[in-house]
MITOR-591288 format. One record per atom (N, C-alpha, C): atom name; x, y, z. Coordinates in steps of 0.001 Angstrom, whole numbers, plus 500000, padded with zeros to 6 digits. Layout:
N
 name   east  north     up
   CA      X      Y      Z
...
This chain:
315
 name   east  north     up
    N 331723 257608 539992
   CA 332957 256887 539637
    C 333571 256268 540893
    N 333845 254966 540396
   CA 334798 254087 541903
    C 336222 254973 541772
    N 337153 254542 541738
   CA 338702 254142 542153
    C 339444 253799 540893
    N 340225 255158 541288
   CA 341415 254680 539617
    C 342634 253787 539617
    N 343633 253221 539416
   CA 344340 252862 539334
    C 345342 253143 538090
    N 346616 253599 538229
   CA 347541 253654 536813
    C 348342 252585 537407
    N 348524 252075 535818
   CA 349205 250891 535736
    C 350926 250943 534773
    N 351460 250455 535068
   CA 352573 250957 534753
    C 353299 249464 533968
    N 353753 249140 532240
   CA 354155 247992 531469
    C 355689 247479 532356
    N 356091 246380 531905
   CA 357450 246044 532096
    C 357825 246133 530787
    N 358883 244680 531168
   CA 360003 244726 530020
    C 358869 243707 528727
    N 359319 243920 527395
   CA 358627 243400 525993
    C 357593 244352 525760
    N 357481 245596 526526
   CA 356564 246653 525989
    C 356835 247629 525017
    N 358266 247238 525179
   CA 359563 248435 524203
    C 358803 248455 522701
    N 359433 250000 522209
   CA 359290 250013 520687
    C 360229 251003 520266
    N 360905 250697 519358
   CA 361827 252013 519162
    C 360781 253218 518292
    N 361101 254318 518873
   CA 360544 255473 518513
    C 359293 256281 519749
    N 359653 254905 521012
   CA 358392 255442 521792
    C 358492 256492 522353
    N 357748 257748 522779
   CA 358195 259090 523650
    C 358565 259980 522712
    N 358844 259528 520982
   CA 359372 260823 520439
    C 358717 261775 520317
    N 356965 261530 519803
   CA 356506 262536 519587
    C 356065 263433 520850
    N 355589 262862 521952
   CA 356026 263504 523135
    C 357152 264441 523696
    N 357880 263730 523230
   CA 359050 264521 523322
    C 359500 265728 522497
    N 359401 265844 521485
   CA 359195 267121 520437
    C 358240 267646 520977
    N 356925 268083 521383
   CA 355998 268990 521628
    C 355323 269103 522777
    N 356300 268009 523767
   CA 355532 268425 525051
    C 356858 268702 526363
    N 357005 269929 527145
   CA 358234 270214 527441
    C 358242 269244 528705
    N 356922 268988 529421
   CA 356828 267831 530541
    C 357655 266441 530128
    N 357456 266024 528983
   CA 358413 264722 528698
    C 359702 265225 528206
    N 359985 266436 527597
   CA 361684 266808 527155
    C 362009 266649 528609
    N 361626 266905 529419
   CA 362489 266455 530611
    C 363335 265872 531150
    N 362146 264836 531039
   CA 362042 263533 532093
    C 363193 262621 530465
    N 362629 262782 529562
   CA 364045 262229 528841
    C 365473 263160 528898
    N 365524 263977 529272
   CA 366901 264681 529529
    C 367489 264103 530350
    N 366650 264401 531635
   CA 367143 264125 532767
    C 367445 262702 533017
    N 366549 261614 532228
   CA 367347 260592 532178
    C 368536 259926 531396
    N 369166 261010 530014
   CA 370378 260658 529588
    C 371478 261561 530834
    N 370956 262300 531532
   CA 372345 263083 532152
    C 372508 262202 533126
    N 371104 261036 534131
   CA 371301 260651 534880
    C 372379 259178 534789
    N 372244 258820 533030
   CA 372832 257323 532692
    C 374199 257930 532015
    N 374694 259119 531737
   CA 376103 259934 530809
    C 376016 259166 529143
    N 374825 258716 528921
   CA 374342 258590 527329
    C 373019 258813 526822
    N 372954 259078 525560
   CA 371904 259615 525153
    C 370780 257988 524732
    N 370028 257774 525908
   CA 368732 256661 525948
    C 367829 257810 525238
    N 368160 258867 525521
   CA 366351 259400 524482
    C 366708 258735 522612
    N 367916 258662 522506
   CA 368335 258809 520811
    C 367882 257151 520858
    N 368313 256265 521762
   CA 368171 254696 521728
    C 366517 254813 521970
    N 365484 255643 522187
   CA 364286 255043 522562
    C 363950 255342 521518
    N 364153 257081 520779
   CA 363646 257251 519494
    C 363881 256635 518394
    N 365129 256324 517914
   CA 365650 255865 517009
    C 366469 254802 516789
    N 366383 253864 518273
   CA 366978 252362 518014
    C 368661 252381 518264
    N 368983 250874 517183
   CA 368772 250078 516896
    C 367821 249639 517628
    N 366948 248427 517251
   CA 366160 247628 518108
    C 366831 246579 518386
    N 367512 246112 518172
   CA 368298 244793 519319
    C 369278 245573 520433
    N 369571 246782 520052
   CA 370007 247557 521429
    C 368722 248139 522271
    N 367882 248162 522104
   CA 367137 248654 522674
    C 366359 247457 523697
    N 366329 246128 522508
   CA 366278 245104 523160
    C 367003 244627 524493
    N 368252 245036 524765
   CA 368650 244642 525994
    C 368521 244705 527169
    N 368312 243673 528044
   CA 367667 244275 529289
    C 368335 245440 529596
    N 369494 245556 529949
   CA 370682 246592 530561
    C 369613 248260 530052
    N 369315 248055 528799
   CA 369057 249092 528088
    C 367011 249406 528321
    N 366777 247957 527893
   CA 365019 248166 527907
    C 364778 249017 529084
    N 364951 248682 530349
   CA 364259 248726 531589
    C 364459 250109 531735
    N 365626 251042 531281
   CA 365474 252146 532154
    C 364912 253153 530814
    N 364560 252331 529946
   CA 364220 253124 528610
    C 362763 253104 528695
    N 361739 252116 529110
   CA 360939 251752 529500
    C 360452 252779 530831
    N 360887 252822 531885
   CA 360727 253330 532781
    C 360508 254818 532356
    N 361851 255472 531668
   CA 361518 256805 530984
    C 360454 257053 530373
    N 360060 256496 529178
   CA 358811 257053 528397
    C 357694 256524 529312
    N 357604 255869 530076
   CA 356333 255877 531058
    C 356228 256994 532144
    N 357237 257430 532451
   CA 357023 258738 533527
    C 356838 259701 532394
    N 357978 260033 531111
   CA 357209 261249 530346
    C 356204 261612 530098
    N 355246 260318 530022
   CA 353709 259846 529484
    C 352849 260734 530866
    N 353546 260223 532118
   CA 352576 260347 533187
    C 352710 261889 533543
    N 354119 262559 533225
   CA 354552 263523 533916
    C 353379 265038 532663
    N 353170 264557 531560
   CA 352470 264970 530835
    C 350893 265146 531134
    N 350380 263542 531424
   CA 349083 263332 531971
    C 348959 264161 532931
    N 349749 264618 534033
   CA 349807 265154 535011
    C 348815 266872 534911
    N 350425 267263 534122
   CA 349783 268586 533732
    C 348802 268427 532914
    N 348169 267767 531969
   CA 346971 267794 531310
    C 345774 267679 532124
    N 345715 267043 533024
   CA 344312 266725 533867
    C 344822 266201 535413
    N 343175 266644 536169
   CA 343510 266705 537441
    C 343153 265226 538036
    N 343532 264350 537790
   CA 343487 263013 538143
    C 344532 262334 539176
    N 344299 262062 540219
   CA 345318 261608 541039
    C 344632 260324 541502
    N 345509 259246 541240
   CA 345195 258011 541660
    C 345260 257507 543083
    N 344152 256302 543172
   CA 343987 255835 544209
    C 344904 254660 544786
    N 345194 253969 543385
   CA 346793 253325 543799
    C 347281 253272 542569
    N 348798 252514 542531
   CA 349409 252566 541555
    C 350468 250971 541200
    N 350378 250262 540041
   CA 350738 248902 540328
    C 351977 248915 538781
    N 352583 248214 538843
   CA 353331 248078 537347
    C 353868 246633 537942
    N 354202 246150 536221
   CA 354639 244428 535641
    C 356056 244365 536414
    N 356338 243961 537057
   CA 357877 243759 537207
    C 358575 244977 537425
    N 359147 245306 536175
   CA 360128 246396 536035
    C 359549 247639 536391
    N 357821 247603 535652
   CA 356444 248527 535991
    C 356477 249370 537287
    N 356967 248053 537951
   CA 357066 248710 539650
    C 357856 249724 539941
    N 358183 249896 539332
   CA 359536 251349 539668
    C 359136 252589 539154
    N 357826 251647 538439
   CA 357290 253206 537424
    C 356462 254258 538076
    N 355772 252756 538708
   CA 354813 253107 539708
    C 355136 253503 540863
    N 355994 253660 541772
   CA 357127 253576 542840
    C 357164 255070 542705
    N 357696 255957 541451
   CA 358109 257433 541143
    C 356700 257994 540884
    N 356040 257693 540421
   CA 354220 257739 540562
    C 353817 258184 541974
    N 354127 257633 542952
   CA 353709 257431 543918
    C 354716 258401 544980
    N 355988 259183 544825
   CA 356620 259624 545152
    C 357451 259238 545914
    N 357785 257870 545756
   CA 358655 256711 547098
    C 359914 256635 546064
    N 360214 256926 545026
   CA 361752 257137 544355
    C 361479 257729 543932
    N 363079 258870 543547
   CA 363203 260070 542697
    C 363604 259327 541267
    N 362658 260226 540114
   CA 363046 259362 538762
    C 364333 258929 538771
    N 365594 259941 539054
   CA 366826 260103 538299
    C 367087 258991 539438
    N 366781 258577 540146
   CA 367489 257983 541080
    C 367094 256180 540531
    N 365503 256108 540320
   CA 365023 255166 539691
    C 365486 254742 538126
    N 366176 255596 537252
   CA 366816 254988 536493
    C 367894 254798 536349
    N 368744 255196 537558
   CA 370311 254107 537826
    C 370041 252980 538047
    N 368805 253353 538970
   CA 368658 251368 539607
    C 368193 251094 538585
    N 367087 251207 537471
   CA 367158 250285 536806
    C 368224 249746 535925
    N 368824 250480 535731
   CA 369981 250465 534138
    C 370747 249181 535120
    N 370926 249217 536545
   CA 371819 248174 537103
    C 370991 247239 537074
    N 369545 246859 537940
   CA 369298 246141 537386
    C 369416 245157 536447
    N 368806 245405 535024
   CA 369307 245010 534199
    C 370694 244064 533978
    N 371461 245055 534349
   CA 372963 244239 534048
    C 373265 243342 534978
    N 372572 243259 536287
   CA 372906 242371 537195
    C 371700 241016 537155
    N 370632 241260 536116
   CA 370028 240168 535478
    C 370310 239706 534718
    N 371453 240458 533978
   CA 371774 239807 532740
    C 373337 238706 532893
    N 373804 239396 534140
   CA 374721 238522 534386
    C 374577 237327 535471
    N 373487 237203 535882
   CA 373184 236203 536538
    C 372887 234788 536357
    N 372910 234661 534944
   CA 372701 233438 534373
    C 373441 233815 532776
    N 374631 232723 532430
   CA 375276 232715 531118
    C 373965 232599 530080
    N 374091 233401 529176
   CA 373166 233516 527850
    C 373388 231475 527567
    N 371665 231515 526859
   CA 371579 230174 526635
    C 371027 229128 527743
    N 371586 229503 528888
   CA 371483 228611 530058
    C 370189 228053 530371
    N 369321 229653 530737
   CA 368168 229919 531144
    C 367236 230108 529932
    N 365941 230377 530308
   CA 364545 230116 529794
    C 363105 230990 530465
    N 362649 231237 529392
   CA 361220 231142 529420
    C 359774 230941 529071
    N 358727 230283 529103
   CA 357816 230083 528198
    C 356500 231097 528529
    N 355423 231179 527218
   CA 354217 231378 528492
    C 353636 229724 528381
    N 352783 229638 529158
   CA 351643 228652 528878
    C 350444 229175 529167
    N 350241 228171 527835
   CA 348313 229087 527980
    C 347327 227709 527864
    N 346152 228216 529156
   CA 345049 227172 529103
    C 345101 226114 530480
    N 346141 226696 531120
   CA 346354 225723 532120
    C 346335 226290 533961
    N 345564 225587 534716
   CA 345285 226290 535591
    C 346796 226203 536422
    N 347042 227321 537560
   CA 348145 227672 538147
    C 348654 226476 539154
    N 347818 225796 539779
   CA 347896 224671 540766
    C 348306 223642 540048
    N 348123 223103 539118
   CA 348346 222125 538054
    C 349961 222407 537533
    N 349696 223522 537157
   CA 351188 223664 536342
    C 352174 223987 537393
    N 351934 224276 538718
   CA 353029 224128 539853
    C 353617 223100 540041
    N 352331 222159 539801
   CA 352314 220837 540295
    C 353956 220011 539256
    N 353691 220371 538371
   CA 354105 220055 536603
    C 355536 220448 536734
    N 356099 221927 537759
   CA 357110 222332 537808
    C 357750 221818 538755
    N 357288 222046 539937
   CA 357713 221021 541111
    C 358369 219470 540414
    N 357609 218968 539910
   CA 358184 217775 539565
    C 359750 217263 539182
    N 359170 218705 537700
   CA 360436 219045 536918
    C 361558 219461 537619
    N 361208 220101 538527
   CA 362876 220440 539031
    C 363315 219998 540268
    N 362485 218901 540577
   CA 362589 216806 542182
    C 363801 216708 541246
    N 363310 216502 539839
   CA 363911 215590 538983
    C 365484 216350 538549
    N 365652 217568 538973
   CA 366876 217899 538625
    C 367094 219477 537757
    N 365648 219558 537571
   CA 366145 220773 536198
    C 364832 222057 536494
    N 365676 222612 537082
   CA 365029 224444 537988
    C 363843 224689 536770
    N 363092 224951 537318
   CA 361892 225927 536784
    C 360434 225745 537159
    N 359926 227229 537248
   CA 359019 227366 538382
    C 357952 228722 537698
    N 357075 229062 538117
   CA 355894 229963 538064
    C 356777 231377 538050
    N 356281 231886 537152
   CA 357463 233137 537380
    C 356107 234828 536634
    N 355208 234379 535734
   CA 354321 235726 535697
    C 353245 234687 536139
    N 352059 235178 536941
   CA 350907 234190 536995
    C 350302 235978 536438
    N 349813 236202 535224
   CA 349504 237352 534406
    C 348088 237330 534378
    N 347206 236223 534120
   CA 345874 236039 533899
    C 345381 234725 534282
    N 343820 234517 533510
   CA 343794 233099 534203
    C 344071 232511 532552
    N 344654 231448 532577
   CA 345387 230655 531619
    C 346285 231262 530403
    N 347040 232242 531483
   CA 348061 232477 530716
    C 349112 232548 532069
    N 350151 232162 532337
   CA 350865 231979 533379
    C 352795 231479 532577
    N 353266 232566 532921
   CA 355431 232428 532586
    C 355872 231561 533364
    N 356162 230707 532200
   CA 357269 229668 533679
    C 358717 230467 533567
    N 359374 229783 534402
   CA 361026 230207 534198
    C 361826 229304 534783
    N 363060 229541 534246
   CA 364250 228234 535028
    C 365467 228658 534228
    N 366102 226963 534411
   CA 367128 226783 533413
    C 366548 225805 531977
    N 367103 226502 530696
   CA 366580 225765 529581
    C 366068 224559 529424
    N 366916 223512 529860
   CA 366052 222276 530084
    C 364694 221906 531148
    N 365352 222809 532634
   CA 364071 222956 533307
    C 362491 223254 532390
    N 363144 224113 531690
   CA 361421 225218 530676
    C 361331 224087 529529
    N 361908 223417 529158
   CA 361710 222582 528306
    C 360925 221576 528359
    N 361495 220911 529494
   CA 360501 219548 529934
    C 359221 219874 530683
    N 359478 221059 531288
   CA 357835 221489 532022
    C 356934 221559 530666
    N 357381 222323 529573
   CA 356509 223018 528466
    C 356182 221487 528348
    N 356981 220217 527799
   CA 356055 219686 527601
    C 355111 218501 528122
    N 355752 218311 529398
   CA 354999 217882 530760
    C 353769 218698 530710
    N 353692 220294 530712
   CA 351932 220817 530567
    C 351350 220264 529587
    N 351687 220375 527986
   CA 351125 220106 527123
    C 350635 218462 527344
    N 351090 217504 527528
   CA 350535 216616 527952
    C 349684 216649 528919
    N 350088 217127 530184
   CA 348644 217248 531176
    C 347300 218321 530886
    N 347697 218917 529229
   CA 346347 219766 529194
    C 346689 220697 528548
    N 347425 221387 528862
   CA 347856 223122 528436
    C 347834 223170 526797
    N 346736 224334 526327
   CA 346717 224337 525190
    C 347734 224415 523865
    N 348962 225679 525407
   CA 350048 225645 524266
    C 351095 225964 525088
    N 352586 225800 524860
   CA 353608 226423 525383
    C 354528 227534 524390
    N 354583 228787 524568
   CA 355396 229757 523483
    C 356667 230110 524123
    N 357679 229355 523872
   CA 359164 230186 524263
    C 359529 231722 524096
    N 359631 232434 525014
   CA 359511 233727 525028
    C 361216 233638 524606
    N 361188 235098 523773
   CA 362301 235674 523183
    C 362901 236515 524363
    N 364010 236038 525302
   CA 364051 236835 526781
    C 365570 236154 527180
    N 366391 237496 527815
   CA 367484 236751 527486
    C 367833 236307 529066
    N 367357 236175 529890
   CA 367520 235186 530717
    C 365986 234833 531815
    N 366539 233571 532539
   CA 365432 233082 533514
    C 364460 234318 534634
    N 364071 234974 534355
   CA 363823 236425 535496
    C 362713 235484 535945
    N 362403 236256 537092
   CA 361537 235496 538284
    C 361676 234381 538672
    N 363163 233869 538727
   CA 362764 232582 538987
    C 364289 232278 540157
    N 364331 231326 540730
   CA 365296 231125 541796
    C 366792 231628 541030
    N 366950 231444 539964
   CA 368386 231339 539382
    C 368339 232786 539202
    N 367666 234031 539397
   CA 368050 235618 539220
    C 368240 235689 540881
    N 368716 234638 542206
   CA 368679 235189 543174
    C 370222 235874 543518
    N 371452 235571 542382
   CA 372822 236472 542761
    C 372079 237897 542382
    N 371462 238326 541359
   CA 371065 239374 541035
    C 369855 240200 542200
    N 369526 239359 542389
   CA 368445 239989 544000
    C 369535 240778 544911
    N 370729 239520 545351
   CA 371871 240362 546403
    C 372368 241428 545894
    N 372986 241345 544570
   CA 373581 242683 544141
    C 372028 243949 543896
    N 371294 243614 543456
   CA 370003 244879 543355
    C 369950 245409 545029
    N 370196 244477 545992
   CA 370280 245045 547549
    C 371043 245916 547836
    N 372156 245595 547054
   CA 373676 246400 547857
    C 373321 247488 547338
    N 373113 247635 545588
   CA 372605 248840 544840
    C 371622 249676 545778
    N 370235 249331 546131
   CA 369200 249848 546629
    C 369880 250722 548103
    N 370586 250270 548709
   CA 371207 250744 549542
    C 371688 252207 549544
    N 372540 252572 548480
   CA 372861 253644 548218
    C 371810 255000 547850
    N 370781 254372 548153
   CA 369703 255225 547473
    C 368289 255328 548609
    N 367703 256553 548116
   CA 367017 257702 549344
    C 365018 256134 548864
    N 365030 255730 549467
   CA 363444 255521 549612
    C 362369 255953 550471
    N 361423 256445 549817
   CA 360537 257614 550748
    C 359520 256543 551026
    N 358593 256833 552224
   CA 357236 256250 552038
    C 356309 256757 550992
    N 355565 255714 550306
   CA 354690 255926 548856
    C 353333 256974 549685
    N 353105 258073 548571
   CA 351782 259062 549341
    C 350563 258049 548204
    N 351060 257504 547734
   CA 349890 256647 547512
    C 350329 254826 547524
    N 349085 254373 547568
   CA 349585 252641 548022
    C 349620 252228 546690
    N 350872 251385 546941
   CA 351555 250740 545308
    C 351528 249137 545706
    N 350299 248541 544576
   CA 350834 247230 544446
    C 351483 246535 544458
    N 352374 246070 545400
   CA 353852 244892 544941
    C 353286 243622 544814
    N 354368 243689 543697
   CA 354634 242212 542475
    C 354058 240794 543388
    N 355366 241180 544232
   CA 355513 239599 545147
    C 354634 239182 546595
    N 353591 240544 546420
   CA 352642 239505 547895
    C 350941 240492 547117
    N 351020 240832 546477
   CA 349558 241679 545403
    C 349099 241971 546754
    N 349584 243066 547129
   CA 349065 243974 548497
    C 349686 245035 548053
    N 349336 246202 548764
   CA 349851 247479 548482
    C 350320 247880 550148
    N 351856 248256 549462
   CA 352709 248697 550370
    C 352833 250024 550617
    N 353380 250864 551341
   CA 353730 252279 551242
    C 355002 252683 552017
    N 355225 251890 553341
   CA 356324 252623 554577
    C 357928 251776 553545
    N 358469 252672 553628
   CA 359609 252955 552517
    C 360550 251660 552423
    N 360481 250818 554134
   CA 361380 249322 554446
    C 360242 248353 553575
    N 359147 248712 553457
   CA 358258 247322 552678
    C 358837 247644 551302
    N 358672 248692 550839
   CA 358735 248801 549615
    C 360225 248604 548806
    N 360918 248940 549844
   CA 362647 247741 549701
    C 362879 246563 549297
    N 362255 246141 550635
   CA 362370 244336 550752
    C 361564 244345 549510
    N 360661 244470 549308
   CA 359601 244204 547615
    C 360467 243866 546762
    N 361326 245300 546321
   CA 361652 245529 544950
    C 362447 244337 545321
    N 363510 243535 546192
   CA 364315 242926 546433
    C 364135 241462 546542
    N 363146 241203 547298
   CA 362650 239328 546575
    C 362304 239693 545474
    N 361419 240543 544609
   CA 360836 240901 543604
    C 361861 240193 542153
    N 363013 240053 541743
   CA 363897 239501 541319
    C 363865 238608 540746
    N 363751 237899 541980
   CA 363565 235927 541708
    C 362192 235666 542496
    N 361406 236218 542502
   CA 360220 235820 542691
    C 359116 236103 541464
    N 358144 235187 541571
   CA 356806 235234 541005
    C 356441 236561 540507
    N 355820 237051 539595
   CA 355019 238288 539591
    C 353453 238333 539850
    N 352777 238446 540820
   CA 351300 237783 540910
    C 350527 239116 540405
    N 350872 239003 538870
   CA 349614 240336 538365
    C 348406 239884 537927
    N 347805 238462 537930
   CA 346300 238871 538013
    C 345748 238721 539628
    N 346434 238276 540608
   CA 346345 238777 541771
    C 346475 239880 542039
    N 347242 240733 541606
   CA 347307 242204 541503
    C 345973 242778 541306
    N 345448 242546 540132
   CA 344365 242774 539508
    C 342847 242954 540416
    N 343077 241580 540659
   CA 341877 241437 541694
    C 342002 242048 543102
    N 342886 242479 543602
   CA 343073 242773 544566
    C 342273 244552 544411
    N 343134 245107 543373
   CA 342380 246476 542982
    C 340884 246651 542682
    N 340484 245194 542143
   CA 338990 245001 542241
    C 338184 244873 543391
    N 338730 244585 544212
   CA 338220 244294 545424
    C 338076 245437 546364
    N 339319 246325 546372
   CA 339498 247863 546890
    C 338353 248723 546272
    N 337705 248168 544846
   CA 336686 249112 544440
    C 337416 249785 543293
    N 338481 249554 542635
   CA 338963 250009 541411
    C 338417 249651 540154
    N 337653 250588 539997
   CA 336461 249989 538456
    C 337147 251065 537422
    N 338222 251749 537033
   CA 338858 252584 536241
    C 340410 252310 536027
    N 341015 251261 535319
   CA 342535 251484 534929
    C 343143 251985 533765
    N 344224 253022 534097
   CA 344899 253594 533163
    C 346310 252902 532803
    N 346846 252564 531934
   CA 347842 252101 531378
    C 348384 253337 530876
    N 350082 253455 531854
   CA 351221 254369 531238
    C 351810 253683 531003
    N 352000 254244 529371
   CA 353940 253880 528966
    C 353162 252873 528048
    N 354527 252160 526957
   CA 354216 251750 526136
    C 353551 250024 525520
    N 352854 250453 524911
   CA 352095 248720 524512
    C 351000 249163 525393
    N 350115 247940 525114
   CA 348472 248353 525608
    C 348489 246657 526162
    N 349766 245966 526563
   CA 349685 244493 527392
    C 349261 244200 528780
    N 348914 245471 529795
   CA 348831 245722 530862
    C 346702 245454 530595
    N 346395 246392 530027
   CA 345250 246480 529241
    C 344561 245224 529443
    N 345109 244650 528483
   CA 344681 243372 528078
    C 344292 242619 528705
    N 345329 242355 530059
   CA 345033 241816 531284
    C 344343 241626 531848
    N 343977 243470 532474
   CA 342819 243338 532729
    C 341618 243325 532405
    N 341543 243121 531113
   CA 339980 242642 530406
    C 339724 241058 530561
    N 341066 240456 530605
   CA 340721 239204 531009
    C 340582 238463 532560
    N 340480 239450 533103
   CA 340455 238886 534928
    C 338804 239712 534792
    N 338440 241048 533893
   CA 336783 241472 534482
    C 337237 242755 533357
    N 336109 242251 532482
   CA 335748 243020 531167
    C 334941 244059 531311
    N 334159 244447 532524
   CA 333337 245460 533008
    C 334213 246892 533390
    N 335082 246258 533762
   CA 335694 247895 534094
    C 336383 248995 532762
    N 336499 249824 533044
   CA 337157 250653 531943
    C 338694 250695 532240
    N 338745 250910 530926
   CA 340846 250666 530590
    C 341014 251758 530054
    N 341860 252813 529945
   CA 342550 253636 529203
    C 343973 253183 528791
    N 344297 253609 527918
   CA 345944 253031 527991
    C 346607 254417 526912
    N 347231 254850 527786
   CA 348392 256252 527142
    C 349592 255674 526346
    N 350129 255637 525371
   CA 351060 255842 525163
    C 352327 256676 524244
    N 351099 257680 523466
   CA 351521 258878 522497
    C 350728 259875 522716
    N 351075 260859 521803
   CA 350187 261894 521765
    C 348548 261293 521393
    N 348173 260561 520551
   CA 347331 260136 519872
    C 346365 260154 521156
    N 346735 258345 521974
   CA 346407 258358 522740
    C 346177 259143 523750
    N 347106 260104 524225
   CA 347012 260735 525076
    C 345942 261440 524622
    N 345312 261868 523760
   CA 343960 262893 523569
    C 342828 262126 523831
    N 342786 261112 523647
   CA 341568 260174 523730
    C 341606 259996 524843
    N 342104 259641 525753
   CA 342093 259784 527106
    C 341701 260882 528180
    N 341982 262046 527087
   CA 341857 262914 528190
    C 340998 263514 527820
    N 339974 263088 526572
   CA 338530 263640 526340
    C 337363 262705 527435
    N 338045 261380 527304
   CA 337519 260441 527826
    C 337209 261191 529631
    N 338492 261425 529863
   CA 338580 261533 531539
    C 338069 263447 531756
    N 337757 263957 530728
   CA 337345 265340 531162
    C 335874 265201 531079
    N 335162 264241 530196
   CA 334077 264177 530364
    C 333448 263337 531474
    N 334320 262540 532192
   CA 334019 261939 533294
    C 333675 262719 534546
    N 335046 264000 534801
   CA 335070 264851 536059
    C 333989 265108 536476
């Protein structure tokens, strides 16, 4: 066996009800959801189990709800099998997942910052303003090209997930994502899908929210990572505790380069990724950058058994 990697979802991975059954029968995740309603003074385990889903939908709310049932998942995997990874990468928000993975933030500490987060993305651009699409079918140089233009001409928006090859998030302000979507579609792009997302993330207009995530980060203990964690914004793996700062901190309004990510772990010799936490979109990914390697992806009990028949017969 090469080199494992756990991979850790962002935000649109949500589902209401994720972590419950975990949570009823495994005391490793009653935890890690305790400890994250005492750390926020409300009950996020009742919002992950049982919704509403447009509250759950909110960034303010997704990210640190998200973050939770992915450490319960891992903190479980843990005690189930003796697997310790060789690095550790997550989508955006992922990164924080992976970050407490790696022992460079304390959970409880990682879901204040996220819950702020959130609110300081959400107030960074008035609802409506901002935008996002994917586009699919169109190479990354081209559709820079396509954005650049769009926003000579006046109207922000720029490369914001480069996720796979021809699937790539723009972001901006609404009209910016508008006229790019269909500036690609004319130069080629098979399709443009307006993502359901309530503001521009990764893109220059989340940079008030970068300053305030600084001042936040400040108040808080960052260790050096005992294992090397992919960051978003240069697909290198960081560890000494000032890289992994500055990261999370352009990380904001910058790009997310996860099929650079991808390849980069390919290149280190990572022929094994595990997907924690919920949705199997991380997965997916990487079947489309190199279909040869093996994927696991955890995100219930279910899963979690298949995985760990999978990985005991490997040892």
């Amino acid at each position: 066996m090469g080199k494992t990697a756990f991979l850790f979802p962002g935000q649109g991975s949500q589902y209401v009800g994720m972590g419950a059954d975990l949570y009823a029968t495994e005391a490793a995740a009653t935890a890690v959801f305790d400890a994250a309603d005492e750390a926020l003074g409300f009950s996020l385990s009742g919002l992950c189990f049982n919704g509403p889903e447009d509250e759950l939908r909110l960034t303010a709310n997704t990210q640190p709800a998200i973050l939770t049932a992915s450490i319960a998942i891992l903190r479980v995997l843990n005690e189930k099998a003796n697997i310790r990874p060789d690095f550790t990468a997550g989508h955006s928000l992922g990164e924080y997942s992976a970050l407490v993975a790696a022992d460079a933030l304390a959970f409880a500490d990682a879901v204040q910052i996220v819950r702020a987060r959130g609110q300081y993305m959400e107030e960074a651009v008035p609802a409506g303003q901002g935008a996002m699409a994917a586009i699919m079918g169109m190479e990354r140089d081209a559709l820079d090209a396509v954005c650049q233009e769009v926003t000579a001409a006046g109207y922000a928006v720029q490369l914001a997930n480069l996720n796979s090859p021809g699937q790539i998030v723009i972001s901006g302000s609404a009209e910016g994502v508008a006229r790019a979507s269909e500036a690609a579609k004319a130069a080629g792009a098979k399709r443009a899908i307006p993502l359901n997302v309530s503001g521009p993330f990764h893109s220059m207009l989340m940079k008030p929210a970068a300053q305030k995530l600084a001042d936040k980060l400040a108040d808080y203990t960052v260790n050096d990572a005992y294992i090397p964690v992919v960051a978003n914004v240069s697909a290198q793996s960081v560890q000494e505790a000032d890289h992994i700062r500055q990261a999370l901190i352009e990380q904001v309004a910058s790009p997310v380069l996860w099929e650079d990510t991808v390849r980069y772990l390919l290149e280190q010799g990572v022929d094994r990724f595990i997907e924690i936490g919920p949705g199997t979109v991380l997965t997916g990914l990487v079947k489309k950058v190199d279909r040869s390697v093996q994927t696991l992806s955890i995100q219930d009990a279910a899963t979690l058994e298949k995985a760990l028949a999978v990985l005991t017969e490997q040892e």
